[in-house]
N, C-alpha and C positions, 0 to 999 in steps of 0.2 A: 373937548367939544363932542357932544352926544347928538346923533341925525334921528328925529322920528318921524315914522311918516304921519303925515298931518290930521289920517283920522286916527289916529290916538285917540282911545276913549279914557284917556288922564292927563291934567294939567300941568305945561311943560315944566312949570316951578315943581311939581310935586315928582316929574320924574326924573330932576338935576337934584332935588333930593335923597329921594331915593336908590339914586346908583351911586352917589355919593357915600351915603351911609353903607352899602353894601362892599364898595370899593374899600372906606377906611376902616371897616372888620377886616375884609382877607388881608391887607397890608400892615395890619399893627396884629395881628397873628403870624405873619410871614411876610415880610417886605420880598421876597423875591417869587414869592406865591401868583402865579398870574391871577388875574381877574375873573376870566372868563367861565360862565355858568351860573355866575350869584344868580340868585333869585332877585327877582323886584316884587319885593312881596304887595300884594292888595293891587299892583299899578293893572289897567288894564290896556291890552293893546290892541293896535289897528284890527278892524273886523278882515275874515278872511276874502281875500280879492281885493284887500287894501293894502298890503302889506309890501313890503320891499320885496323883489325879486334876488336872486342870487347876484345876479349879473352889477342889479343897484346898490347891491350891500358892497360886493368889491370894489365897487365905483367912491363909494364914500369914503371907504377903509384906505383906498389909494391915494385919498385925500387927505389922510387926516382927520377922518369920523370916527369916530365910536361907533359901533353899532349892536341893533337886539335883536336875538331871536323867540319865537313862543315855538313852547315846546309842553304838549298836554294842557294847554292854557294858560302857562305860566309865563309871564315877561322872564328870559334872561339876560345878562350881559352877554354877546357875542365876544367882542374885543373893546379892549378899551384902548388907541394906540395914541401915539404921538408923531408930531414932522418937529424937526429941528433943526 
């Protein structure tokens, strides 16, 4: 489960796609390779003053979210975790 924030300027299908496909490169090159930093290539993200706060991304992650950061304009993966 991946959290975006809602103005996301791309379609939530196309970004469960896209960190998907990103995810299953780094893992069928290195299954113990973490995730974090793919790129989500073309996706674009919440405008700036829309985006998650620090405090909101911990909040997710403690949850059980997935989450992204931009970085030079580029969507990344932050983490990708799990609860179990």
């Amino acid at each position: 489960l991946a959290g975006y924030e809602k103005d996301t300027q791309t379609p939530a299908d196309e970004l469960a796609a896209s960190r998907t496909a990103r995810a299953a490169v780094f893992i069928r090159n290195d299954p113990a390779r973490p995730t974090q930093t793919g790129e989500l290539v073309d996706m674009l993200p919440a405008p700036k003053g829309k985006r998650f706060t620090t405090t909101e991304q911990q909040t997710l992650l403690s949850h059980g979210v997935a989450t992204a950061y931009v970085e030079s304009g580029v969507l990344r993966i932050q983490r990708d975790i799990t609860t179990y």
